[in-house]
PyMOL CGO cylinders between C-alpha atoms (Angstrom):
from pymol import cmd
from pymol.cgo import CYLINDER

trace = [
    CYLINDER, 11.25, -10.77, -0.76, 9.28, -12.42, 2.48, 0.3, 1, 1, 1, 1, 1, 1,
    CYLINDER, 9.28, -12.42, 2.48, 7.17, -14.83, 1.08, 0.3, 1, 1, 1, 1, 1, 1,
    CYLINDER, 7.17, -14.83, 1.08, 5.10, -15.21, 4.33, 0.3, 1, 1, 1, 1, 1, 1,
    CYLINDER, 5.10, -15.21, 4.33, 1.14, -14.93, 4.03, 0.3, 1, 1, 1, 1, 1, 1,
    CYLINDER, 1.14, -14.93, 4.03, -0.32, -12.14, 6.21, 0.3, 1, 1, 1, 1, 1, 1,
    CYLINDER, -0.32, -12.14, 6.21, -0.56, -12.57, 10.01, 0.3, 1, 1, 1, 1, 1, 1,
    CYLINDER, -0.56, -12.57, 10.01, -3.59, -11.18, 10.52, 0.3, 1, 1, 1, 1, 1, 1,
    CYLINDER, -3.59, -11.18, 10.52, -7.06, -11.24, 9.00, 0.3, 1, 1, 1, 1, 1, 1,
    CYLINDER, -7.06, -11.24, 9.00, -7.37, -8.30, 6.62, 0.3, 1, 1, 1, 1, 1, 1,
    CYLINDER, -7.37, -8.30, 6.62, -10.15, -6.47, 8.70, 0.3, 1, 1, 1, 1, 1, 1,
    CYLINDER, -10.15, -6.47, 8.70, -8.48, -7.23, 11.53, 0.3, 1, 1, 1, 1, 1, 1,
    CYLINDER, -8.48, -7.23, 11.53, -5.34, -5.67, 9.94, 0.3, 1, 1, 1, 1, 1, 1,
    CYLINDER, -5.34, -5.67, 9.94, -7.41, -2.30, 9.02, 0.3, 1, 1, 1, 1, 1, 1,
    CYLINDER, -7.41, -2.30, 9.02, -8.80, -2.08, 12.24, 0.3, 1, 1, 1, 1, 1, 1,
    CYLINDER, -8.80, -2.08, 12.24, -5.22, -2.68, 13.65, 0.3, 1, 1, 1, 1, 1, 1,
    CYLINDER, -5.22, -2.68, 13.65, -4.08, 0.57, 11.56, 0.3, 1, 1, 1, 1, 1, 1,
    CYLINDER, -4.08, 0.57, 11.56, -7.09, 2.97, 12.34, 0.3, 1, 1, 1, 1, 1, 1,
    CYLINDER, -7.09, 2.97, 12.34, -6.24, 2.28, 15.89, 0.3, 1, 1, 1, 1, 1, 1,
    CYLINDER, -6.24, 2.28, 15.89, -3.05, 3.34, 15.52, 0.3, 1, 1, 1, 1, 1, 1,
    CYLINDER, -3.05, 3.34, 15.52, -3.57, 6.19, 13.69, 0.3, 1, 1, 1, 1, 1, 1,
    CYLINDER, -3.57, 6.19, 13.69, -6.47, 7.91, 15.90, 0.3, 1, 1, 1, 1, 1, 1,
    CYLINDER, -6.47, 7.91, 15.90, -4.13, 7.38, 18.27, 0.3, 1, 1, 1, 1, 1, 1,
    CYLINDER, -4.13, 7.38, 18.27, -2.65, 10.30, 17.30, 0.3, 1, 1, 1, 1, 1, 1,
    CYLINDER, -2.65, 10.30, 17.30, -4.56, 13.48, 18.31, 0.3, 1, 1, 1, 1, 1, 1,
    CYLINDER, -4.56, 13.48, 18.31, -3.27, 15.84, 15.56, 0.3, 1, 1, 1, 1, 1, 1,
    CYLINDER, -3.27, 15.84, 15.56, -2.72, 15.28, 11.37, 0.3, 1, 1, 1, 1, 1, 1,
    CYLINDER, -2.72, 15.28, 11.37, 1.09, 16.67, 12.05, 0.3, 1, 1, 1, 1, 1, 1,
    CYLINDER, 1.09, 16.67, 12.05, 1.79, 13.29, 14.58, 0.3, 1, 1, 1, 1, 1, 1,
    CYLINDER, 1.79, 13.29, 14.58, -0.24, 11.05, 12.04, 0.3, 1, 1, 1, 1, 1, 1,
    CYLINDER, -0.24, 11.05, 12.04, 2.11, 12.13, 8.95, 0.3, 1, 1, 1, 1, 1, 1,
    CYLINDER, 2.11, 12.13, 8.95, 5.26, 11.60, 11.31, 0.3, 1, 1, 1, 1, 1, 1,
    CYLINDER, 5.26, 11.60, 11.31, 3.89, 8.14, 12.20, 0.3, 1, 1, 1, 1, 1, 1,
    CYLINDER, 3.89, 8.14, 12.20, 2.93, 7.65, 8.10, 0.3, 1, 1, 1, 1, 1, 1,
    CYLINDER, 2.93, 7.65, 8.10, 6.27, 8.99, 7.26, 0.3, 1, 1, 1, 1, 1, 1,
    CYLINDER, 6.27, 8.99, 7.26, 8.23, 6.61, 9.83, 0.3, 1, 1, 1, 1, 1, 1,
    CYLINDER, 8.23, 6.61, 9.83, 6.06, 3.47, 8.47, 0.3, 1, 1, 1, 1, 1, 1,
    CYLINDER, 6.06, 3.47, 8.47, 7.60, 4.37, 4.99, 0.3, 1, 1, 1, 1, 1, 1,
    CYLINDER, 7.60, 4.37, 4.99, 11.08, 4.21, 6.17, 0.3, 1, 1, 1, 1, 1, 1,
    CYLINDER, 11.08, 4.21, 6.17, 10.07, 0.63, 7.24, 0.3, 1, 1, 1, 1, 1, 1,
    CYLINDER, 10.07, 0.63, 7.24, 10.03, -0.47, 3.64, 0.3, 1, 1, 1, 1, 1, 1,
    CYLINDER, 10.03, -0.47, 3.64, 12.52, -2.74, 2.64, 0.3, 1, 1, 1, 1, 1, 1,
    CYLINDER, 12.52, -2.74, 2.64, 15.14, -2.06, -0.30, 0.3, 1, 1, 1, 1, 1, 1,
    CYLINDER, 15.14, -2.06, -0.30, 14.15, -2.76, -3.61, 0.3, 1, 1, 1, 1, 1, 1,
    CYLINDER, 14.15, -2.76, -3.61, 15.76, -4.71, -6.18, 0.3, 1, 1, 1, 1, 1, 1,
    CYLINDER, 15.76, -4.71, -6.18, 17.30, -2.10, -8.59, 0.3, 1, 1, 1, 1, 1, 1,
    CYLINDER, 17.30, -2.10, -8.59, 15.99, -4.47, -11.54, 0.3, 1, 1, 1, 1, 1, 1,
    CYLINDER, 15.99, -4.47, -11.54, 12.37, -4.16, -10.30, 0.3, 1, 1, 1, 1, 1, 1,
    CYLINDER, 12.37, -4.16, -10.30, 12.70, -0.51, -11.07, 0.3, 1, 1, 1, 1, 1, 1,
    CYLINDER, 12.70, -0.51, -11.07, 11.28, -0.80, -14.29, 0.3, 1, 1, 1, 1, 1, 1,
    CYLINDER, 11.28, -0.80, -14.29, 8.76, 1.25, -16.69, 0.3, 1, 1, 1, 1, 1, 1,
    CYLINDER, 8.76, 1.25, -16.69, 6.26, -1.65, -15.81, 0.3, 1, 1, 1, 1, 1, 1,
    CYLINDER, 6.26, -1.65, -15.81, 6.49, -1.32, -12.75, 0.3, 1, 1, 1, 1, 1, 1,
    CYLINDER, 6.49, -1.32, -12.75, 6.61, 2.17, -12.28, 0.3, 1, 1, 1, 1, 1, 1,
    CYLINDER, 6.61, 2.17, -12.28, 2.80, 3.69, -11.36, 0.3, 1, 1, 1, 1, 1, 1,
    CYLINDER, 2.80, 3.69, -11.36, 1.72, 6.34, -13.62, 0.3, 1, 1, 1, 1, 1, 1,
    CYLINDER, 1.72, 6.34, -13.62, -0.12, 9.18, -11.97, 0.3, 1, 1, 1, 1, 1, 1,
    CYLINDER, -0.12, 9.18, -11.97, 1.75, 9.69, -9.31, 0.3, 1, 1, 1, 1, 1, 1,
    CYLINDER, 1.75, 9.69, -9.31, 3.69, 12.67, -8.78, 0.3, 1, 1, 1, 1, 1, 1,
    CYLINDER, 3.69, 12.67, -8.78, 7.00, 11.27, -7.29, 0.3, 1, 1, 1, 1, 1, 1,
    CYLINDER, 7.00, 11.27, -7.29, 8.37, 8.03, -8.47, 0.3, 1, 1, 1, 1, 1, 1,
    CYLINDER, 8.37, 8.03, -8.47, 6.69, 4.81, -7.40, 0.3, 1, 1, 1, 1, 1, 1,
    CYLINDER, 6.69, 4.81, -7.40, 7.73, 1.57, -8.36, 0.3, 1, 1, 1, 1, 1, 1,
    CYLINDER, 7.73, 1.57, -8.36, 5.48, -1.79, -7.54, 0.3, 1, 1, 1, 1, 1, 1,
    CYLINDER, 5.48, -1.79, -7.54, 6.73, -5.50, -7.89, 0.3, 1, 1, 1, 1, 1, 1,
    CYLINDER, 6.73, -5.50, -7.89, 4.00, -8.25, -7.71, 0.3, 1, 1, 1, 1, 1, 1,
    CYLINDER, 4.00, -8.25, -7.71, 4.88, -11.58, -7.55, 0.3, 1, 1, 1, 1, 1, 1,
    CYLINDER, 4.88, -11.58, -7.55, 2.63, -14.89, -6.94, 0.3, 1, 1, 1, 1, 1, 1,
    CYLINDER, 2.63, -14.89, -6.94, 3.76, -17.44, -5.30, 0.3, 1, 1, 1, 1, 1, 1,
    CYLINDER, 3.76, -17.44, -5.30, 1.45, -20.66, -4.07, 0.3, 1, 1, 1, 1, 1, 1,
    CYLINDER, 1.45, -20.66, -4.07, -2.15, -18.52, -4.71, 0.3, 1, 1, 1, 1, 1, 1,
    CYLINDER, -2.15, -18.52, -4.71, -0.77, -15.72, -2.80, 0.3, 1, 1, 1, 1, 1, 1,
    CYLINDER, -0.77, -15.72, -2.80, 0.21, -11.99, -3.82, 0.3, 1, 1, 1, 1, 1, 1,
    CYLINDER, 0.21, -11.99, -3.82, 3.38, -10.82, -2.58, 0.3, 1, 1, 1, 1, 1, 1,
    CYLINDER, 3.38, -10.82, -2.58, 4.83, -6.76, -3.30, 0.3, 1, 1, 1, 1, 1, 1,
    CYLINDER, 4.83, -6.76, -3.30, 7.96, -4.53, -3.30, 0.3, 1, 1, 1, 1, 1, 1,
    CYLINDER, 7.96, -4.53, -3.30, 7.41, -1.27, -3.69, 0.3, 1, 1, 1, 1, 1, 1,
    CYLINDER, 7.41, -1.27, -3.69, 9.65, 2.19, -3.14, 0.3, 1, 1, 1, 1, 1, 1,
    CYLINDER, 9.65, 2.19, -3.14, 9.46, 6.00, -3.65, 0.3, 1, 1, 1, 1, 1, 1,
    CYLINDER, 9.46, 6.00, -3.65, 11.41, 8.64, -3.60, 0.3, 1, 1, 1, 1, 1, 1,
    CYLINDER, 11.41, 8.64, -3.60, 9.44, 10.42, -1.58, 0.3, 1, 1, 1, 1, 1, 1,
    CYLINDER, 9.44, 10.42, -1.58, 8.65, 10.50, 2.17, 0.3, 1, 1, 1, 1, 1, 1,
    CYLINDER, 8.65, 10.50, 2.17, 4.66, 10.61, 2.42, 0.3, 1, 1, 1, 1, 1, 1,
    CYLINDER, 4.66, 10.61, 2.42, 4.53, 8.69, -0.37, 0.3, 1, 1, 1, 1, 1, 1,
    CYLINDER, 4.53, 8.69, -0.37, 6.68, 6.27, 1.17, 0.3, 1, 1, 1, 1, 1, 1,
    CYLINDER, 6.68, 6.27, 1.17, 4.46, 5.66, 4.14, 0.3, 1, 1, 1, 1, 1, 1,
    CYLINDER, 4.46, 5.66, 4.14, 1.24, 5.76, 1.93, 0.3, 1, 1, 1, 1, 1, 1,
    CYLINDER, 1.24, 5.76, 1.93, 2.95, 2.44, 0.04, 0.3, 1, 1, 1, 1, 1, 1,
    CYLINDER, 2.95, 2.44, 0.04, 3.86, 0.72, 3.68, 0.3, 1, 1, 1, 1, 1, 1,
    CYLINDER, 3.86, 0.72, 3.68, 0.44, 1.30, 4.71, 0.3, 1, 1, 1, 1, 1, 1,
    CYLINDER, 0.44, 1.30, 4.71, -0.99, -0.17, 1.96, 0.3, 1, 1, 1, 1, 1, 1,
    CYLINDER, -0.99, -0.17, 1.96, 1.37, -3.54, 1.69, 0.3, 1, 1, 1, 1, 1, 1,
    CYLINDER, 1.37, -3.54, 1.69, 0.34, -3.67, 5.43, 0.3, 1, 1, 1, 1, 1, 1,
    CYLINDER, 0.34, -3.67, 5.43, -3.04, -4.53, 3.79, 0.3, 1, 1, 1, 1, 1, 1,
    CYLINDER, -3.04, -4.53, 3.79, -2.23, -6.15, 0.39, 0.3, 1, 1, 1, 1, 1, 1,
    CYLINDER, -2.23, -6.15, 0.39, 1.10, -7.77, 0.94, 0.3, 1, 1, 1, 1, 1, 1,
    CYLINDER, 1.10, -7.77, 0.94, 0.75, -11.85, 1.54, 0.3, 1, 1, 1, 1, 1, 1,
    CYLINDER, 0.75, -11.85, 1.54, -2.78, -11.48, 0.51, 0.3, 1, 1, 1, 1, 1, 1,
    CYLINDER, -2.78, -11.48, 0.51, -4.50, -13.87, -2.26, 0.3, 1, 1, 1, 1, 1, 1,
    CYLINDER, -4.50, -13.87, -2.26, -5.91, -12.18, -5.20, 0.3, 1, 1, 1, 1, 1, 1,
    CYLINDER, -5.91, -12.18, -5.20, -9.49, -12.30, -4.56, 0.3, 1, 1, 1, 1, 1, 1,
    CYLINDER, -9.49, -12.30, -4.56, -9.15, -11.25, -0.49, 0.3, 1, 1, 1, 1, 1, 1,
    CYLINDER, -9.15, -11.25, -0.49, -7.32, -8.17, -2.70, 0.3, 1, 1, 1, 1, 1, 1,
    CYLINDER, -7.32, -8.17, -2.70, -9.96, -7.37, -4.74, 0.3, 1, 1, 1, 1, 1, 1,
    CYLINDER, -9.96, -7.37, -4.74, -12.82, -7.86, -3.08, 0.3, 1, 1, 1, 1, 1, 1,
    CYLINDER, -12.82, -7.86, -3.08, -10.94, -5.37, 0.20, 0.3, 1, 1, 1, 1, 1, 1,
    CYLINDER, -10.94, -5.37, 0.20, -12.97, -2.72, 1.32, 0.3, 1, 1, 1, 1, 1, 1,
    CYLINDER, -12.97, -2.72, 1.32, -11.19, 0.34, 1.01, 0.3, 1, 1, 1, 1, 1, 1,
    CYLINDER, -11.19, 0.34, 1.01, -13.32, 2.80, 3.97, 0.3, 1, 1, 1, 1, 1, 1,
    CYLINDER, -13.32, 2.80, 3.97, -10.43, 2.02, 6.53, 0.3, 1, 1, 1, 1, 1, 1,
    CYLINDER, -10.43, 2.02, 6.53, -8.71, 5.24, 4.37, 0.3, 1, 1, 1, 1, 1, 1,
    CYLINDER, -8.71, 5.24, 4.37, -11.48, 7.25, 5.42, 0.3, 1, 1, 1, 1, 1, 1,
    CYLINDER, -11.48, 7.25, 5.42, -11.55, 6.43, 8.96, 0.3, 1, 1, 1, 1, 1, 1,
    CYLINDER, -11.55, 6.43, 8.96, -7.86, 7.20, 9.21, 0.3, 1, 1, 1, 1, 1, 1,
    CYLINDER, -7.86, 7.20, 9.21, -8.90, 10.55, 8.15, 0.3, 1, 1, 1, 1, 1, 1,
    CYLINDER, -8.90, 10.55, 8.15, -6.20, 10.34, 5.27, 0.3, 1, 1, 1, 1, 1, 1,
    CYLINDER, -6.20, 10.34, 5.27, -8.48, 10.94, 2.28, 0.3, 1, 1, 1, 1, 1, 1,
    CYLINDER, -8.48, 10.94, 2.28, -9.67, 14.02, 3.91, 0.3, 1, 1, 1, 1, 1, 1,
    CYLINDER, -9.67, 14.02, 3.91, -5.89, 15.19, 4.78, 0.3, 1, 1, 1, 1, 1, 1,
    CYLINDER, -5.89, 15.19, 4.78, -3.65, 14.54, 1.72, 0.3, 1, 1, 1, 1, 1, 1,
    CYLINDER, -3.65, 14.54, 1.72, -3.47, 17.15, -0.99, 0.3, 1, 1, 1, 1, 1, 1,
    CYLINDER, -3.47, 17.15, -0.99, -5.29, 16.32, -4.19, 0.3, 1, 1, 1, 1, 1, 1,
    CYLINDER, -5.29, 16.32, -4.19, -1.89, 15.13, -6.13, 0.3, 1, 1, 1, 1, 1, 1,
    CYLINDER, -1.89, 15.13, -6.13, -1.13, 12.27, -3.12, 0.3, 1, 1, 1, 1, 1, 1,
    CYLINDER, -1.13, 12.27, -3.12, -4.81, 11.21, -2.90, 0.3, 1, 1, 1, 1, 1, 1,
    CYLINDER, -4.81, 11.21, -2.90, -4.40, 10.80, -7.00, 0.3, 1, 1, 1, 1, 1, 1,
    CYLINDER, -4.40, 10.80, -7.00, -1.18, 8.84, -6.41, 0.3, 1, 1, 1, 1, 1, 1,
    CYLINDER, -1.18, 8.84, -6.41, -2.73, 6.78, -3.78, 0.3, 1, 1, 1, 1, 1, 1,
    CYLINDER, -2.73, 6.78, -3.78, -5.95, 6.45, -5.84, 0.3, 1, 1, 1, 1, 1, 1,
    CYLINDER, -5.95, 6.45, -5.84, -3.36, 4.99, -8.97, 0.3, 1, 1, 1, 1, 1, 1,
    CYLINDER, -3.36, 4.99, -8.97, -1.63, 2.49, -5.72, 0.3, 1, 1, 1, 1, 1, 1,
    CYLINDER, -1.63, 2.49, -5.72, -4.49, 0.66, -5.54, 0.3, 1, 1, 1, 1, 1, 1,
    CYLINDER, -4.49, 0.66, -5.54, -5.91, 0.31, -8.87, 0.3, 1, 1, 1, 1, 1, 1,
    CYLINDER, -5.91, 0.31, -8.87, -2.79, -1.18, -10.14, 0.3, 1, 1, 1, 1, 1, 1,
    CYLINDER, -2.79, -1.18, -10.14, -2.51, -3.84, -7.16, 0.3, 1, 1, 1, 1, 1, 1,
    CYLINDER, -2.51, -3.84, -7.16, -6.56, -4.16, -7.28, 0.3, 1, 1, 1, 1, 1, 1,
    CYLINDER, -6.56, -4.16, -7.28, -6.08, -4.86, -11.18, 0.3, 1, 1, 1, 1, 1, 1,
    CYLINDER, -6.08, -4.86, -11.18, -2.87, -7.12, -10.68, 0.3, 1, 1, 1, 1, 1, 1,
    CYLINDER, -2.87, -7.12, -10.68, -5.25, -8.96, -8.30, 0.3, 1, 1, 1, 1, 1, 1,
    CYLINDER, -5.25, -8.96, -8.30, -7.73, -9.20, -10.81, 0.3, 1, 1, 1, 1, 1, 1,
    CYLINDER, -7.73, -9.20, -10.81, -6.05, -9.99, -13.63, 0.3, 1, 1, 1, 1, 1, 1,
    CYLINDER, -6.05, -9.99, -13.63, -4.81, -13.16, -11.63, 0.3, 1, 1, 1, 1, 1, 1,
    CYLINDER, -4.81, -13.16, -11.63, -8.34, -14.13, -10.52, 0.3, 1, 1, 1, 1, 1, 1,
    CYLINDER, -8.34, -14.13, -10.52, -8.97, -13.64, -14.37, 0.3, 1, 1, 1, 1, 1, 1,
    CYLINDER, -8.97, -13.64, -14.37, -6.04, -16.47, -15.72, 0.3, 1, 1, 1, 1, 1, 1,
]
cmd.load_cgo(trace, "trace")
C-alpha cells in the first residue's frame, strides 16, 4: 500500500477530474476514460477480501481496506466489475492519503458536474452512494476515537 499523503489539495483534485472528464464530448468516451481509470487500481491483498470489508449494496463485489497511518487515511479497494472499477479509482483519487476530517467534511457536487450521477443506472449510483458512506463513516468514526 503507498502510504504517501495526497499531492494535491482536494478541490484542486476535483477540479482536476471534472476537467478531465468534460473533456470528453460524449457519456460513451467518459465511461471508456472511467473504465480505463479502474484498470489503474492496484492489486489487492487477497486477505483484505473480507466480509468487513466487502460494501453491502452494491451489485458487483466491492471490497474496501482502510488503514491509518500518522493522522492520515489510506485505501485498497477492487471489483469485479469494470464501471465499478473506475467509480472506486475515481473516488480514492479523492479520498486516498486524505486525513479523516478533510474526508468527511468533502463536498461531494464534483459527481454532479462530471455528469455521472445523471448517467449511471440507478443500481451503480446505489453502489456508489454505499462507496462513500462507508469511507465517509470510516472517516468519522476516526475523528470520533
Amino acid at each position: 500500500m503507498n502510504f504517501s499523503p495526497a499531492a494535491k489539495s482536494l478541490s484542486d483534485t476535483q477540479t482536476d477530474l471534472v476537467k478531465r472528464f468534460t473533456h470528453f464530448e460524449n457519456w460513451k468516451d467518459r465511461y471508456k476514460y472511467l473504465i480505463d481509470m479502474g484498470k489503474t487500481l492496484q492489486g489487492m491483498d487477497e486477505a483484505y477480501k473480507t466480509e468487513d470489508n466487502r460494501i453491502h449494496g452494491c451489485q458487483s463485489q466491492v471490497w474496501i481496506h482502510i488503514e491509518e497511518k500518522d493522522g492520515i487515511l489510506f485505501m485498497q479497494a477492487m471489483s469485479d466489475a469494470a464501471i465499478v472499477s473506475g467509480l472506486i479509482a475515481l473516488l480514492l483519487k479523492v479520498y486516498n492519503g486524505r486525513s479523516p476530517q478533510e474526508i468527511a467534511s468533502a463536498p461531494l457536487s464534483f459527481l454532479g458536474e462530471i455528469g455521472l450521477l445523471q448517467h449511471l443506472s440507478s443500481n451503480r449510483s446505489t453502489g456508489l452512494y454505499h462507496m462513500i458512506k462507508r469511507i465517509q463513516a470510516e472517516a468519522n468514526a476516526r475523528i470520533q476515537a
